[in-house]
N, C-alpha and C positions, 0 to 999 in steps of 0.2 A: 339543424335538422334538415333544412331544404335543400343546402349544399353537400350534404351526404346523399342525397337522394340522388341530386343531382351526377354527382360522381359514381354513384350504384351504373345510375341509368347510361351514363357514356362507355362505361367499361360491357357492357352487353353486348355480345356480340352471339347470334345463333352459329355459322362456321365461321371459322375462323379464315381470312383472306389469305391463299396461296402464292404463295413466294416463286418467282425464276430464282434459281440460283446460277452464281457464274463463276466463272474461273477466272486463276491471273492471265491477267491480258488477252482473256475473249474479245474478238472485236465486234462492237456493235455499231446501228444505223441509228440516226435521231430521226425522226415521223415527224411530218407536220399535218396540222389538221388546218380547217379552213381559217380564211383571214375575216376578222370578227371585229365590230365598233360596236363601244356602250350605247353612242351616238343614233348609230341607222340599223335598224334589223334587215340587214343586206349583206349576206356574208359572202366573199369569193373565194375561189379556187386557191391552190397556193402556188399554182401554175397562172394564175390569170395574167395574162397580154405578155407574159416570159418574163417579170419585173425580177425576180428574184434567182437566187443560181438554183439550179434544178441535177438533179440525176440521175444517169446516163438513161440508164431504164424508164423515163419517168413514165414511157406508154408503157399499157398493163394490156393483157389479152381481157377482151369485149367479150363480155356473155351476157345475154337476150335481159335477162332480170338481174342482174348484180346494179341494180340502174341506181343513180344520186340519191335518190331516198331511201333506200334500205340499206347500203354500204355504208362505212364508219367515215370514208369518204380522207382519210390517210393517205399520206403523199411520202414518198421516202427521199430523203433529203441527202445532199452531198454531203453534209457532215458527219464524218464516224470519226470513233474513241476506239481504244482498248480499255479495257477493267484495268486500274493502278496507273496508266503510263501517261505520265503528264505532258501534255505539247504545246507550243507555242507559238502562235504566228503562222498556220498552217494556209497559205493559199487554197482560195474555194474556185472561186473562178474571177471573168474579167468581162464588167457588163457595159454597152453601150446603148443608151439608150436617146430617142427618137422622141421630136418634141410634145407625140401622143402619149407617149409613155413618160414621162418625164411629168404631163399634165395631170394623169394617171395618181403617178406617185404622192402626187400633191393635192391630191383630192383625199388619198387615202388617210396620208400624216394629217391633213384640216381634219378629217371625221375620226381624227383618233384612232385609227386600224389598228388590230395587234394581233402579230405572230404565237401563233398557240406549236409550239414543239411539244414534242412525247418522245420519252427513255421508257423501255421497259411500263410502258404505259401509261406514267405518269405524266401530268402536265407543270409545263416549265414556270416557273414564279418568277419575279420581279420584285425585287427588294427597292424601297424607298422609307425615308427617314417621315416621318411627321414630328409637330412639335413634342411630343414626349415621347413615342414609341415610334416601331419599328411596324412598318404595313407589307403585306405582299398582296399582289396582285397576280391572276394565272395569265401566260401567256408575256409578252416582249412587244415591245412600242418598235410600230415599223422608221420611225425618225420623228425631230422635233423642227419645230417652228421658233424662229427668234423674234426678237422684240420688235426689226423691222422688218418684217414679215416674209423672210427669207427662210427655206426650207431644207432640211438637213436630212440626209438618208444615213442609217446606223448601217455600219458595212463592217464591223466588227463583233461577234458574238465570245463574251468569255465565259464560256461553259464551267457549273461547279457541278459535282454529282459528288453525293454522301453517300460513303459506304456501313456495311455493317456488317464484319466480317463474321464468319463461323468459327469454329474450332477445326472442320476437318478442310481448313484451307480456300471453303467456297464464301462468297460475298454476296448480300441484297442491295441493292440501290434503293437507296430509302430517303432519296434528297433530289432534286434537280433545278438547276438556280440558274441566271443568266446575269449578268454585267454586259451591258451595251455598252459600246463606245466607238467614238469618232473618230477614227484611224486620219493622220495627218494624210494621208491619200485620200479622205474622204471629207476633207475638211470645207471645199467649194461649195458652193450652194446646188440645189438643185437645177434651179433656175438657170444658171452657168456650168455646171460639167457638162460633160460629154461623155466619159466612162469613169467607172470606176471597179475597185479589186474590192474585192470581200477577201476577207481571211476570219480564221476564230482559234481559239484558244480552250484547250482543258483541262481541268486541273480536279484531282479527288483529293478526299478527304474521310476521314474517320470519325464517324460520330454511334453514340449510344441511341440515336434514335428508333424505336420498336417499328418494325413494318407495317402495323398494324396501324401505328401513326404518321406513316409518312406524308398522308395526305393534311395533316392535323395543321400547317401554315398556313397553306390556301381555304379552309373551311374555317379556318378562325371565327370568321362572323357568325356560323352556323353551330360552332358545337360550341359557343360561348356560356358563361352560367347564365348570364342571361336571356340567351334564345330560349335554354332549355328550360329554366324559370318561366320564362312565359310560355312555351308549351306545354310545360306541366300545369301550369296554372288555367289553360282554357281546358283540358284534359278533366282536371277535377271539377270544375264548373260543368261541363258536358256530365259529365258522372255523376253529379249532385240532381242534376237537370232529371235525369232519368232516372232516379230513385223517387223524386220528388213527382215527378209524372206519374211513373208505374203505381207507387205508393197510391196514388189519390187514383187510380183507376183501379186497381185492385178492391181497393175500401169500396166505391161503387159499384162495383161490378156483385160485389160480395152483399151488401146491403141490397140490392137488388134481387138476387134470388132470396135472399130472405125473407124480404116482403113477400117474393112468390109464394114458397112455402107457406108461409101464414095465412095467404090466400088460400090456397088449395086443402088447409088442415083445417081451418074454418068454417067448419059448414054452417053455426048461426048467425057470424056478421062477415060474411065473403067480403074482402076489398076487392076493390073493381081494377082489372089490369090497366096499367099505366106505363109508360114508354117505350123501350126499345120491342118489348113485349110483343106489344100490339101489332109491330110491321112486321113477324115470322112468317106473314104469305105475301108479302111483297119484295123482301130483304132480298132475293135471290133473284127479284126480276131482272132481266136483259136491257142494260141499259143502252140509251142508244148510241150511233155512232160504236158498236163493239167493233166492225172491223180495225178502225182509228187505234182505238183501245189497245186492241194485240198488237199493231202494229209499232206503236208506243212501248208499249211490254218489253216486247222481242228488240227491238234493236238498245231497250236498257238495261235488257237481261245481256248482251250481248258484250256491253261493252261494259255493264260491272265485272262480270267475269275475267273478263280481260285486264282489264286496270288493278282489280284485287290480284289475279293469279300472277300478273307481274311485279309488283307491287311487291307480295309474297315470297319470290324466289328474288328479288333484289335484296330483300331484309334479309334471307338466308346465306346470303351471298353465294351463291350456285352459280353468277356470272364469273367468277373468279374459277370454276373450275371448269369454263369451256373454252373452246379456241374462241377466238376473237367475236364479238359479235354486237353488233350496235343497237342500242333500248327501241330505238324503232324498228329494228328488224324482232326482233323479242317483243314486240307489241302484236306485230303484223301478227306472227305464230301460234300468241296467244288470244288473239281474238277469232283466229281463224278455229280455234281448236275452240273456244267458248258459243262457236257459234251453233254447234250441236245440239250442246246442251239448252243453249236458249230457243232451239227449234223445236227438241222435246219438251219442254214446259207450255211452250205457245201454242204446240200443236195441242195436247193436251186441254189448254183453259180454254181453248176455241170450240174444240170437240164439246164438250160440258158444257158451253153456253151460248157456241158461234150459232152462223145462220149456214145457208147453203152455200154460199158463197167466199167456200174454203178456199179456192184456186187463186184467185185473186188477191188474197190476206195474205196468203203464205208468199207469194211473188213476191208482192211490195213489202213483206215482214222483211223478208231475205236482202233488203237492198236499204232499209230505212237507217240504219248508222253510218252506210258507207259512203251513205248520198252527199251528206253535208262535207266530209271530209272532200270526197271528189271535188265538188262546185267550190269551196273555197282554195282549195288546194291548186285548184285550175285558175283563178283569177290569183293568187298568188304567182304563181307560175308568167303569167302574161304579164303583168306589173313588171316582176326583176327580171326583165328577160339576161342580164349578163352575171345574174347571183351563181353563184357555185350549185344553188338548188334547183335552177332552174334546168324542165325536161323539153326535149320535142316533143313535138305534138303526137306523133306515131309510137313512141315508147312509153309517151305518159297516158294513150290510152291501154296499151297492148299491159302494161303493170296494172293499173286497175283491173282488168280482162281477167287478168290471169287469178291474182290473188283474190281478188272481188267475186269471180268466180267460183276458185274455191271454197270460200266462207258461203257465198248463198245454196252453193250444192249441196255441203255440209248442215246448214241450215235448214235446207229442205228436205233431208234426207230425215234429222230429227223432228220437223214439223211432220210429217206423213208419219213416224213411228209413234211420236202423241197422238195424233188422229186414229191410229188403228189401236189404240190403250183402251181398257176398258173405260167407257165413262165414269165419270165420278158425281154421285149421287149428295147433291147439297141436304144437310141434315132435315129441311123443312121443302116443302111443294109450294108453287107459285100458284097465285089465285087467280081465277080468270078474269074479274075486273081488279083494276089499283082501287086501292084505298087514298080516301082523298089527302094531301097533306094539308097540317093543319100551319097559322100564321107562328113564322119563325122570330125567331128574338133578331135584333140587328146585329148583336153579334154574332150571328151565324151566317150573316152576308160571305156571299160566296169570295169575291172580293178581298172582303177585310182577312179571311180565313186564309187566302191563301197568300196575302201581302205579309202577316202575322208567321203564319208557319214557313214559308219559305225563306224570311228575313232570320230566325231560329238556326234555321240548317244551315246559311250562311256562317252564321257567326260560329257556325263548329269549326269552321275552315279556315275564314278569313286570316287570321294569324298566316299562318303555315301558306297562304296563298301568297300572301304578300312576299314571304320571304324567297319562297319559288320563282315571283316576279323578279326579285333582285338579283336574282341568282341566274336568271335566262337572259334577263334584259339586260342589266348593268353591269354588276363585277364578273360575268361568264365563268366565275368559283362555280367548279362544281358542289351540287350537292347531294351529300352521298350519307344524309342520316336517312337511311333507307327504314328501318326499322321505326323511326318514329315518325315517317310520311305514311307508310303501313296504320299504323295503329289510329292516327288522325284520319287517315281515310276510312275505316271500320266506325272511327266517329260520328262519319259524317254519313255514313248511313245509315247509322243506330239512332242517330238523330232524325232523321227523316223520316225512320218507319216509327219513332214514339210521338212527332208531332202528328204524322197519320193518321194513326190508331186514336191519338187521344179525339181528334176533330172530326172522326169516323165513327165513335160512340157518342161525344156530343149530337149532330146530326140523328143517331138512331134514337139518344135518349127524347130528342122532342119530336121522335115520332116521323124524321124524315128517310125516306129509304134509297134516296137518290146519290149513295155514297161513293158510287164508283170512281168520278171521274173528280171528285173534291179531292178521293183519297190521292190520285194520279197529283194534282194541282199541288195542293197543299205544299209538299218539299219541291216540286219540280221548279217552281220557280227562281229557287235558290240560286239557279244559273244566270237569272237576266239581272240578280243582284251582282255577280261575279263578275257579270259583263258591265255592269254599271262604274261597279269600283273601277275594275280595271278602264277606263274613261278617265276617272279621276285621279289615277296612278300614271296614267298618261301624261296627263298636263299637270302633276303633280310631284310627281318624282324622275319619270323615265325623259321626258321631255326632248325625243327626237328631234334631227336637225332637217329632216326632209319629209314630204309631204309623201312619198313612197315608203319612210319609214312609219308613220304615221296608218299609212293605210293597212300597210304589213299586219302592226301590231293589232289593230281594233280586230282584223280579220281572223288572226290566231286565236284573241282575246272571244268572238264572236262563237268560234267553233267551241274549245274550252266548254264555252258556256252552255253551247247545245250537248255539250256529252255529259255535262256537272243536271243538265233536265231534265234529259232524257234516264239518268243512273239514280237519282233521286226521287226521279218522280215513279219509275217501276219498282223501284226498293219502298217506296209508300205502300202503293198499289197492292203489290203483294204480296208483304206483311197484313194490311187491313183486311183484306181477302181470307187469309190464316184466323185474324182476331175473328173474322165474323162468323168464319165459319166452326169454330171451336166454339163460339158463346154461343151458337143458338144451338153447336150439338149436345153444348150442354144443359139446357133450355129441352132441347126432348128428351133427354134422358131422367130428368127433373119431372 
């Protein structure tokens, strides 16, 4: 039964991925993307320090914003094929290298560097045997290390590329494979050549493989029964979680007006009101610190939008039917466009409840997501100053300027149209003194409330986190189950706003009204669980070779986690906001 599910669920696809078709003997270019180790999160150029053969064009015309972070960051390579025509032995070029570069080279083969080529967009594998099966890996070993400690540069590439032909004569590339090898020209150590020739080799082939699976070697780990068995398995756990919440808040909720009604129809033994009841003139008071409040809101309004809307057109696969364009340039666009809408809602809840000191909210609203990305991204930046990511100083601020710019203007533009909204009228009037609150249970510590609920929201994700770790940090497989990152991230909000809600009627039931910023807490801290694992995924699995890799990670790991807080904790916030104000509208209408 689970293995049919399981098989239901891989075959799902919303569009279906768009095919290049080609003809006999079109000639094509191989792309390279940056040089990558499991090792060190420090990735270079494929031009760095001239180590490799390059092509003729390799300069590109400079425009102001096409800058290292939003480009796909693609290099075109001297190596070309035609469709069908096999070659062998094809000179690339004839390199000599310099005892920095030579030092270079030997740094990179020690930290395991590896060649990521692309056909037709696909990244290249590597075939090796293990004791029973057959593994690939994405991406080509820049050269190997011998027993005494002599170091080999691979100066030979033998290209396979699988084809799958049509009927009206055109072919898809639906394979792309590599064979290294050490050309008896290349057979000297590193440590002793002086130059050496590249050549490569390629050869097609015909196979029945669907287009739709040509990624299906390299994602093996990912679209395994296994992975999917345990993502289906925290999926109905999540789902059981939130029936069994709703259920028991529903029953509550309902048994409580009931007792009202019996109340209010009893005019010889009136029961005397009791819990959430009682705080309907305080439930709406202003809590403090509001500006904080929105500003918190707005920038996790800002970037759920973002992360879902991309998120969303990834599962539909709509990137398949644009020109080329890299997840973080599609990030940028989509947040830039999310940030609108999070400025009309903010404007909005501030209006309804803010103080006079609108101008100042809305500045720092406009700026509070993009802040942390800046400041880390900037001491990232200073760290690897020779990484392929790294910016100057003048264009790494002139790109924030620009794009940062246009999100806060956007942002502000929909903060000022919530402020000119009609106000919105909470079902019940605040009282001109607080009502005093009365002694809470200990499990209502604020504390335990939000170590309990935030650890909740964690575990919707942890799976599916882990496995995105292994997938960035170590085997660099893409992964591309878009569709069920989509639906676990929907989890993992649906989880945040039901631990919310539930600890946001607790709280009302004993009569305490200070629910605002518990509701904020409550999942937001999910993120410093995220940041904590990934600590322990650190020196537990990824287990970097340098202290700059080391620093990299915690600091990507760090931000993650401020976005997993900030998305969490306003997905609480205003869900709980929604519960309370539908229970006590339904409370006067009662």
């Amino acid at each position: 039964m689970l293995s049919q599910i399981v098989q239901t669920m891989r075959m799902i696809t919303i569009l279906p991925p768009k095919a290049k078709l080609y003809s006999e003997n079109e000639k094509l270019s191989i792309y390279a993307g940056t040089i990558k180790s499991s090792l060190i999160a420090y990735p270079y150029d494929y031009n760095y320090l001239d180590l490799l053969c390059q092509a003729d064009n390799k300069t590109e015309p400079s425009r102001l914003f096409n800058t290292k972070l939003l480009e796909i960051g693609e290099k075109k390579t001297p190596y070309e094929l035609e469709i069908g025509k096999d070659i062998e032995n094809i000179p690339v070029c004839n390199k000599t290298y310099t005892d920095a570069q030579k030092k270079a080279l030997i740094n990179l083969i020690d930290n395991k560097y590896r060649l990521f080529y692309k056909l037709d967009k696909l990244l290249i594998r590597d075939e090796f045997q293990t004791n029973e099966s057959i593994t690939y890996l994405a991406g080509a070993p820049l050269g190997i290390k011998d027993s005494n400690n002599k170091h080999y540069l691979y100066n030979h590439f033998d290209f396979n590329v699988e084809l799958s032909p049509l009927d009206n004569g055109k072919t898809k590339i639906v394979g792309f494979e590599t064979g290294i090898i050490l050309s008896s020209e290349g057979s000297e150590s590193i440590e002793n050549m002086t130059s050496v020739n590249f050549t490569y080799s390629v050869h097609f082939f015909t196979t029945k493989t669907q287009y739709e699976n040509r990624w299906a070697k390299l994602t093996s780990g990912f679209t395994s029964n296994m992975h999917w068995l345990s993502a289906l398995s925290t999926l109905v756990i999540i789902i059981a979680q939130a029936v069994v919440m709703g259920a028991l808040l529903l029953r509550n909720v309902k048994f409580d007006f009931k007792r009202y009604r019996k109340m209010l129809d009893d005019e010889d033994d009136p029961l005397e009101e009791s819990g959430w009841k009682l705080v309907h003139g305080d439930v709406f008071r202003r809590p403090i610190d509001i500006e904080r409040l929105t500003e918190y809101l707005s920038g996790g309004l800002s970037l759920l939008f973002a992360v879902g809307l991309l998120l969303f057109l990834l599962a539909l696969g709509i990137f398949d039917y644009i020109k080329e364009i890299s997840l973080m340039k599609a990030f940028v666009y989509c947040f830039i466009i999310s940030n609108l809408f999070s400025g009309i809602i903010s404007g909005a809840f501030f209006h309804t409840i803010g103080t006079k000191a609108w101008k100042n909210t809305m500045f720092r609203s406009s700026i509070v997501a993009i802040l942390p990305v800046f400041v880390i991204h900037g001491v990232i930046n200073m760290i690897q100053l020779d990484s392929s990511i790294t910016m100057h100083l003048i264009p790494y601020i002139l790109l924030y300027a620009f794009y940062g710019g246009i999100s806060a203007l956007l942002f502000i533009i929909g903060f000022v149209y919530g402020l000119r909204m009609r106000q919105y009228e909470f079902p019940s009037r605040v009282n001109q003194l607080p009502r005093q609150i009365p002694y809470q249970p200990k499990y209502l510590n604020g504390y335990l409330v939000m170590y309990i609920g935030s650890l909740v929201t964690f575990l919707s994700f942890a799976f599916q986190a882990h496995t995105l770790m292994d997938s960035i940090w170590i085997s660099h497989s893409p992964y591309r189950l878009y569709l069920l990152l989509f639906i676990i991230f929907l989890a993992m909000v649906a989880t945040a706003c039901e631990v919310s809600i539930l600890v946001v009627y607790l709280y009302l039931a004993h009569e305490n009204y200070n629910w605002w910023w518990i509701s904020f807490y409550t999942a937001a801290y999910s993120g410093a669980y995220y940041f904590v694992y990934s600590i322990i995924y650190l020196f537990t699995f990824y287990k970097p070779a340098t202290k700059i890799a080391v620093i990299s990670f915690l600091l990507v790991s760090l931000l993650i986690g401020i976005i997993i807080f900030l998305i969490n904790g306003a997905s609480g916030f205003l869900s709980s906001l929604i519960f309370v104000t539908m229970l006590f509208k339904e409370l006067k209408m009662e």
